[in-house]
N, C-alpha and C positions, 0 to 999 in steps of 0.2 A: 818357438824356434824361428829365429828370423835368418834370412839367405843377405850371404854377404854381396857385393855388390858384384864380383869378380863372376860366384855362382849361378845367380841373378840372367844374367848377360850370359852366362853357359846355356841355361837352361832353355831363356829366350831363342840362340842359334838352335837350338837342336829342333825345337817346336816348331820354329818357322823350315828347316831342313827338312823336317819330316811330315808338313804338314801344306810345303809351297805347293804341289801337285794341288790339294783338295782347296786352297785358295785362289791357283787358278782355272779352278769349272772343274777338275779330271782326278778323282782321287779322295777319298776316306780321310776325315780329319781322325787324328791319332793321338788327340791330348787328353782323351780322359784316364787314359792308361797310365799317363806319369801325373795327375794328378792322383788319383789312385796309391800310384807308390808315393809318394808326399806322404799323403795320408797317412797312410800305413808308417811312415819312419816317421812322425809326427807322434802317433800311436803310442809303438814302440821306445821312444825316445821318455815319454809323459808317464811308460808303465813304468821304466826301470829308474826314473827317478822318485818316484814314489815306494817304490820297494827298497830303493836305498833309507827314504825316509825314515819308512818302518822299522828298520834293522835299527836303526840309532836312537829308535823309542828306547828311554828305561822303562823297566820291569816284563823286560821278556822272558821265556820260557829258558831254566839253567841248561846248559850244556851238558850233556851226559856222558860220563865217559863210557865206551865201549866197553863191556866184558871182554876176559880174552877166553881163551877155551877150559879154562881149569874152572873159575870160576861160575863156570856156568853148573857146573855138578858138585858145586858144592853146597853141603847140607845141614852143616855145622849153622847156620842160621836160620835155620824152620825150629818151629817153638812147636812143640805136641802140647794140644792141650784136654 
C-alpha cells in the first residue's frame, strides 16, 4: 500500500500537531497509535485481497441451492433396503 503524496503530507501535519508539545520538552509522543492503525489497514487491506484471490480459484466447492420447506419432508427419495 503506498500513501499518495497529498496523504503523505496529511499524515505528516497531524503527527507533528499532535506530537509539537512532546517535541518541545512537555508532552507524550502520540505516533505509535497511528502507526498502529496503518498497520492494522495494511492488514486488512492484504486479507481481503487475498480472499478475493481465493474466490476466483477454479475448482471450488458447487453452490447449493437452498431447500425450500416442502422439500425438506419429502420422502419419495429414501430407498428401504
Amino acid at each position: 500500500m503506498h500513501l499518495s503524496r497529498r496523504r503523505a503530507l496529511l499524515l505528516a501535519t497531524v503527527l507533528t500537531l499532535s506530537n509539537g508539545p512532546a517535541l518541545a520538552g512537555s508532552g507524550k509522543v502520540v505516533g505509535g497509535g497511528v502507526a498502529r492503525t496503518i498497520e492494522s489497514i495494511q492488514n486488512l487491506a492484504r486479507n481481503l485481497e487475498l480472499d478475493e484471490g481465493l474466490k476466483r480459484l477454479p475448482g471450488g466447492p458447487p453452490n447449493k441451492q437452498p431447500l425450500g420447506f416442502a422439500e425438506l419432508f419429502d420422502l419419495s427419495s429414501l430407498s428401504c433396503a
